[in-house]
C-alpha atoms as one frame of an Amber mdcrd trajectory, in Angstrom:
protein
  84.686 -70.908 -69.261  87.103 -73.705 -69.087  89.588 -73.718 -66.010  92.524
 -75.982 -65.790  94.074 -77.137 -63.243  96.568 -76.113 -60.454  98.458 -79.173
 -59.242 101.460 -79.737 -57.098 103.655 -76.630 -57.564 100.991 -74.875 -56.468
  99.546 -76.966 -53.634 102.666 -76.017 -51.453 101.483 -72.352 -51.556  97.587
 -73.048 -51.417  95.077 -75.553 -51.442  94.034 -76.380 -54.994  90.152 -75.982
 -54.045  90.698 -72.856 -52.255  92.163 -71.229 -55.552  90.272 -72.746 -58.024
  86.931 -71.581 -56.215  88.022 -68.045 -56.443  89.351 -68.081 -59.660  85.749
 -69.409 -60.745  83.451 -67.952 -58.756  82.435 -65.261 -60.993  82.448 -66.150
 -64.252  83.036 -63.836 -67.311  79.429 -62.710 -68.702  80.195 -59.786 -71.312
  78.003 -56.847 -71.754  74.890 -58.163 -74.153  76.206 -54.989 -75.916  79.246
 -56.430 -76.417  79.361 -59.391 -78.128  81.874 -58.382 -81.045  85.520 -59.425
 -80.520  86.270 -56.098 -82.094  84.273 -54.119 -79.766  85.601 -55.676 -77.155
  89.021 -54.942 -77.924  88.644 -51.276 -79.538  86.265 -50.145 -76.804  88.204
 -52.197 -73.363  91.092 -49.431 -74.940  89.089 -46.293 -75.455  86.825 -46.113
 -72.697  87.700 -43.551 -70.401  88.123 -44.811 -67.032  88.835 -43.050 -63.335
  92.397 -43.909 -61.420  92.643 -41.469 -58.719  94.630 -44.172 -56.281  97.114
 -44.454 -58.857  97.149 -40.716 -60.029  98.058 -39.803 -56.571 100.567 -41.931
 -55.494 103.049 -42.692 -58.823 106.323 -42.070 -57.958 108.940 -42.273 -60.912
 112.001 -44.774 -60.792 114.381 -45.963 -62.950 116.546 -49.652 -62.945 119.422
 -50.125 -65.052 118.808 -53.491 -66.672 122.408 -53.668 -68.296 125.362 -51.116
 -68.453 123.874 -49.926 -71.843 119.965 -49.878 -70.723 118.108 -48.044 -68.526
 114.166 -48.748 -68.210 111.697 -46.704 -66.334 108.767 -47.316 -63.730 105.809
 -45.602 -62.303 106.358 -47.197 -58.466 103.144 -47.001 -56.048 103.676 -47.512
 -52.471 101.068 -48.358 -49.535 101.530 -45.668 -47.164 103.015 -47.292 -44.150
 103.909 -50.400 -45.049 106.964 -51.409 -46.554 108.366 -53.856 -49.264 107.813
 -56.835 -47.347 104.910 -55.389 -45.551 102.461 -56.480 -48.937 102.361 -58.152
 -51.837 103.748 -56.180 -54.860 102.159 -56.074 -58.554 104.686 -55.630 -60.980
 102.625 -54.844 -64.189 104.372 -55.041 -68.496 101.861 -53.571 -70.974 101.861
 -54.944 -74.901 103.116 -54.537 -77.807 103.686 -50.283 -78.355 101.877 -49.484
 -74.764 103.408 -47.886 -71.988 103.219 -46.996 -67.937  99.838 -44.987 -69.693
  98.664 -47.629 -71.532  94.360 -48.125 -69.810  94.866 -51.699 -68.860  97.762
 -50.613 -66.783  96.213 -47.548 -64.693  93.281 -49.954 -64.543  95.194 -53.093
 -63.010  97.424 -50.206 -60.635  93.759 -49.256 -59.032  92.905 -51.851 -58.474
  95.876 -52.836 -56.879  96.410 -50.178 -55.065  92.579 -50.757 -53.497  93.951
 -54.114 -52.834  96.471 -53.243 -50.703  99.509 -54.414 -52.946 101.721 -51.945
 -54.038 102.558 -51.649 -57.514 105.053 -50.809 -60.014 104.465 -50.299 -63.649
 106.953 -50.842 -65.634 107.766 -49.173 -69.430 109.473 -51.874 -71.647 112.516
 -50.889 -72.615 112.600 -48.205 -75.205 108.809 -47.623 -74.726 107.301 -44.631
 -72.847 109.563 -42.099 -74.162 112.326 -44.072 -73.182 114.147 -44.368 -76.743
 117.099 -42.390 -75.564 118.188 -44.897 -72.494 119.031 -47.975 -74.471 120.528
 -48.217 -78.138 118.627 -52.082 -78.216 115.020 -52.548 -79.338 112.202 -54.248
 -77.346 111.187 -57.647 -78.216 108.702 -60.630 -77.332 111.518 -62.963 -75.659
 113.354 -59.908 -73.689 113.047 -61.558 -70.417 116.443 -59.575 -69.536 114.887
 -56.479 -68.300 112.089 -58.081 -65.881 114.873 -60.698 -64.505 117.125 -57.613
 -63.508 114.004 -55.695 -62.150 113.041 -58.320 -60.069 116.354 -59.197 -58.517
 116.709 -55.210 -57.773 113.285 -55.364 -56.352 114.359 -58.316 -54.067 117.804
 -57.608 -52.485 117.485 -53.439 -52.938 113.723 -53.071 -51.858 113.371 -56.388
 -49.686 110.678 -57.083 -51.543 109.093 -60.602 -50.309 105.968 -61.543 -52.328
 106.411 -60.029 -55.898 103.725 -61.013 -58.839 104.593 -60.747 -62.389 101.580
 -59.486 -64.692 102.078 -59.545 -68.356  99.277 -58.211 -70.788  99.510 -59.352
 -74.861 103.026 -59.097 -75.760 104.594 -58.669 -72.590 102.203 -61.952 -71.046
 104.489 -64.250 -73.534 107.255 -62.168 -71.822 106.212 -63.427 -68.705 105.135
 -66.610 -69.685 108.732 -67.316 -71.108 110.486 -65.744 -68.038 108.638 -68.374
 -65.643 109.601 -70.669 -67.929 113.333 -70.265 -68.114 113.459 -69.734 -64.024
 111.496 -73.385 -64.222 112.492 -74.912 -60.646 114.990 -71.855 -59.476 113.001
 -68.739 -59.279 114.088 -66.368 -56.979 112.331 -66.512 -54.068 110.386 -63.429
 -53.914 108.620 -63.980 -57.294 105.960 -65.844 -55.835 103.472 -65.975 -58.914
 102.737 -65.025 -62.501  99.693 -63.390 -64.792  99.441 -63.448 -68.750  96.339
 -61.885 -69.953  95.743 -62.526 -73.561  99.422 -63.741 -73.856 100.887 -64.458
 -77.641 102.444 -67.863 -76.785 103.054 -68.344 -80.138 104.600 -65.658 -82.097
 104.101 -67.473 -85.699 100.537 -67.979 -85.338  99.709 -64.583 -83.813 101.680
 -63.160 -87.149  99.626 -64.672 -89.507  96.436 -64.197 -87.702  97.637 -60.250
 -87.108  98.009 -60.225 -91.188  94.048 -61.352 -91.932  92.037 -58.737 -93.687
  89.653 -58.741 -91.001  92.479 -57.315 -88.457  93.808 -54.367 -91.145  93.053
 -51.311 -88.393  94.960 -53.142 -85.470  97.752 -54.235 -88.415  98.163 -50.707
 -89.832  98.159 -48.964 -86.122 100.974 -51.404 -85.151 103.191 -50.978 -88.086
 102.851 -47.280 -87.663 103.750 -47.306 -84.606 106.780 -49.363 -84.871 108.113
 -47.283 -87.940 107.625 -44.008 -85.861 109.993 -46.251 -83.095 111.967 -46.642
 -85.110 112.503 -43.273 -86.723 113.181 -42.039 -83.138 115.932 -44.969 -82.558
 117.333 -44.266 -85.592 118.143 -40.331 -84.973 119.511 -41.419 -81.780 121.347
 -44.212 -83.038 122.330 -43.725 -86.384 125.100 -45.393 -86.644 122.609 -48.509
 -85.632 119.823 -48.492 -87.448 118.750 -47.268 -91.037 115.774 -45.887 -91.104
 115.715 -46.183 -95.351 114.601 -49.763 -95.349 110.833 -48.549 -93.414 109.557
 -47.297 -96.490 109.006 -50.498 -97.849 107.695 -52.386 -94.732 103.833 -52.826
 -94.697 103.617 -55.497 -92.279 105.096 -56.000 -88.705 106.228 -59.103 -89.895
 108.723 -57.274 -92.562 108.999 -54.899 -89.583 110.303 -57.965 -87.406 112.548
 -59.418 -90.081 114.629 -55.914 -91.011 114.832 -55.008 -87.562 113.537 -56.401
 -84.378 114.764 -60.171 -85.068 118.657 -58.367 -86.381 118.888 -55.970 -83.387
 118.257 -59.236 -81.121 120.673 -61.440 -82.613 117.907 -63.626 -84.584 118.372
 -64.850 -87.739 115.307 -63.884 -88.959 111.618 -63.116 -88.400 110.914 -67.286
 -88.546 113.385 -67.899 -85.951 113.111 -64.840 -83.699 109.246 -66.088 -83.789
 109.812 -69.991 -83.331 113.161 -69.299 -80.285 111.091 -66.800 -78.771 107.810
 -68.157 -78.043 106.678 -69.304 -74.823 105.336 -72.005 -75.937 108.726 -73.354
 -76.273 109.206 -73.612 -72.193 105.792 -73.349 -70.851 106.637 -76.915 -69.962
 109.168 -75.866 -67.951 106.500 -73.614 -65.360 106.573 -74.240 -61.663 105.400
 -70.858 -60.418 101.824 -70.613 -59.586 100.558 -68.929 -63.291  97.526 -67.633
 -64.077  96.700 -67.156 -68.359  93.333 -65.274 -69.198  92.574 -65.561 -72.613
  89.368 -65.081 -74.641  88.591 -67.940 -77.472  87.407 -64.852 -79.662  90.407
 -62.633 -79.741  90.471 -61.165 -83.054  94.876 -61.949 -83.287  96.234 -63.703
 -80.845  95.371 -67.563 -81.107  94.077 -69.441 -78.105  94.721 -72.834 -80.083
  98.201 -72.937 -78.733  96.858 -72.836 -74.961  95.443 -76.532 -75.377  98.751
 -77.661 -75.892 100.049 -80.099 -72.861 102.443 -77.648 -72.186 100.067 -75.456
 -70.774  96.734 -77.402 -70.364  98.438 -80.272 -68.396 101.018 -77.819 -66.644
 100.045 -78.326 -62.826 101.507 -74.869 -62.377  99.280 -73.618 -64.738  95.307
 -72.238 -64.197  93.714 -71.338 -67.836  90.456 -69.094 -67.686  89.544 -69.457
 -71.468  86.031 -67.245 -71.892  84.630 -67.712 -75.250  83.873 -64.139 -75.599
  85.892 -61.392 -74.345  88.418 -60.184 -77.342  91.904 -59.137 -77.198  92.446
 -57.141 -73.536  89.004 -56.361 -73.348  86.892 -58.388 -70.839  84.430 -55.758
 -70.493  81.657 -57.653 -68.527  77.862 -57.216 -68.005  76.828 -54.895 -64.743
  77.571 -57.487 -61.648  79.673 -57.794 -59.155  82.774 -56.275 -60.450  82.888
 -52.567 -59.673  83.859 -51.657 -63.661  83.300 -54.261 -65.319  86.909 -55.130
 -66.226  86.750 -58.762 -65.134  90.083 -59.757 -66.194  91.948 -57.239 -63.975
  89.664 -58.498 -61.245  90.754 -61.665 -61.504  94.350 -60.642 -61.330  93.667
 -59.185 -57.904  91.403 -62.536 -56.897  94.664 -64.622 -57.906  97.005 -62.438
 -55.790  94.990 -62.199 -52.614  94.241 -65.808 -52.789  98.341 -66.889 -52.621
  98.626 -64.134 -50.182  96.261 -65.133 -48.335  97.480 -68.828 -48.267 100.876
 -68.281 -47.710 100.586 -66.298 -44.420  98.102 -68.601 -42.992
């Protein structure tokens, strides 16, 4: 495992040891089982999983993002203790997940044991949320999370707030950090990308290998079910004709998503909308999680300066581990879904710092 470094944005919040020795201390061993990036990444989605913490205490919410959009939110509060009381985990799943999407119920658990509260969040139009917003989701729509967290901070009071991004939504992240660079709002105290897609050209072209056809095919069909949905509601906004012909979420990107946004086309929406673009730019404490084997999203672009040399920025870069999966040999982690620990090992570590 190779972690960078956490320099001097970070060293006003908490001494670099201090967070570099929990961020390392237990290293990601998969299960011997598990040494496939595929079954990694098929089976971290499948497995069935207990979340009793966060099947208890979900509370629906919605924020209007815009005067067109509405987006919705499973909110989790510690019994008690109120906005400012702990720190808060708001949690963006990929590319076609939702509030229900494993990774998320996983990362609210834990949480929740944590003491944090947590909100997970449905990107906009996901979740059964097609009807609320005549726009389409995309991988630079930092809009929504911006106007989430400022609700979150002058509504709730909300004091310590920590941004968690997972595939899609961890370039999302990434790139909202980024644009904030030095003036982040106060409250957003840190930021989490797990298996982030920093580069939206490269993870295209890997997505379109041979060897990734199942996650391909489940993606496109996905999207052109989406967009079936938008279309009935929004007819006047989208033609639904043009899916027949679209085999690849590239073509996908280029007749719709990159239009509805306002790109020019797939190459641009790809190139203006990739974190890599502003990871330079990062002065919140960040934390990326990425494994070297994941089957379509690239970790090449992570050894750019941008990110490697970022003193905002910690990289743990696993060599095994696949896309979202992490699932780790019996240890010390309760589950074995070391990624999600470490996003709780990240959080309590600032916490822990900054009310010292």
């Amino acid at each position: 495992m190779q972690l960078g470094a956490l320099g001097a944005a970070t060293r006003a919040v908490t001494p670099r040891a201090y967070l570099l020795e929990r961020l390392s201390a237990r290293p990601f061993v998969p299960d011997p089982r598990l040494t496939n990036p595929h079954l990694q990444t098929i089976l971290g989605s499948v497995l069935p999983r207990r979340s009793p913490l966060a099947d208890q205490t979900g509370r629906p919410r919605a924020f209007q993002t815009r005067p067109d959009t509405t987006v919705t939110a499973v909110c989790h509060w510690q019994s008690g203790r109120g906005p400012a009381d702990c720190p808060t985990l708001l949690l963006l799943h990929g590319m076609e997940g939702s509030v229900e999407s494993s990774y998320m119920r996983g990362m609210a658990e834990k949480g929740l044991r944590a003491g944090f509260h947590v909100i997970r969040l449905n990107t906009r139009t996901c979740g059964g949320t097609e009807h609320l917003s005549p726009h389409l989701y995309n991988a630079g729509l930092t809009e929504d999370v911006h106007a989430v967290l400022t609700e979150l901070g002058g509504r709730d009071g909300a004091t310590d707030v920590y941004v968690v991004g997972v595939s899609l939504a961890g370039n999302v992240v990434l790139r909202l950090a980024g644009e904030y660079g030095m003036s982040a709002p106060r409250h957003a105290r840190g930021v989490v990308a797990i298996s982030p897609s920093v580069d939206l050209t490269a993870s295209a072209a890997a997505m379109e290998r041979r060897s990734n056809w199942f996650y391909h095919r489940r993606f496109v069909q996905s999207l052109k079910a989406r967009l079936k949905r938008k279309a009935a509601l929004f007819p006047d906004r989208y033609d639904a004709r043009h899916l027949a012909g679209i085999r690849t979420i590239r073509e996908f990107d280029a007749a719709y998503t990159a239009r509805a946004a306002g790109y020019a086309s797939a190459e641009d929406y790809y190139h203006r909308a990739s974190a890599a673009r502003v990871a330079e730019a990062i002065r919140l404490p960040t934390l990326i999680i990425h494994a070297q084997d994941d089957p379509f999203i690239p970790v090449a672009p992570l050894y750019a300066p941008a990110f490697a040399e970022n003193p905002s920025i910690a990289l743990l870069l696993t060599e095994r581990g696949g896309h979202v999966g992490f699932l780790a040999a019996p240890g010390a982690d309760a589950d074995r879904r070391w990624a999600e620990h470490r996003v709780v090992d990240f959080v309590r570590a600032l916490d822990a710092a900054r009310r010292r």
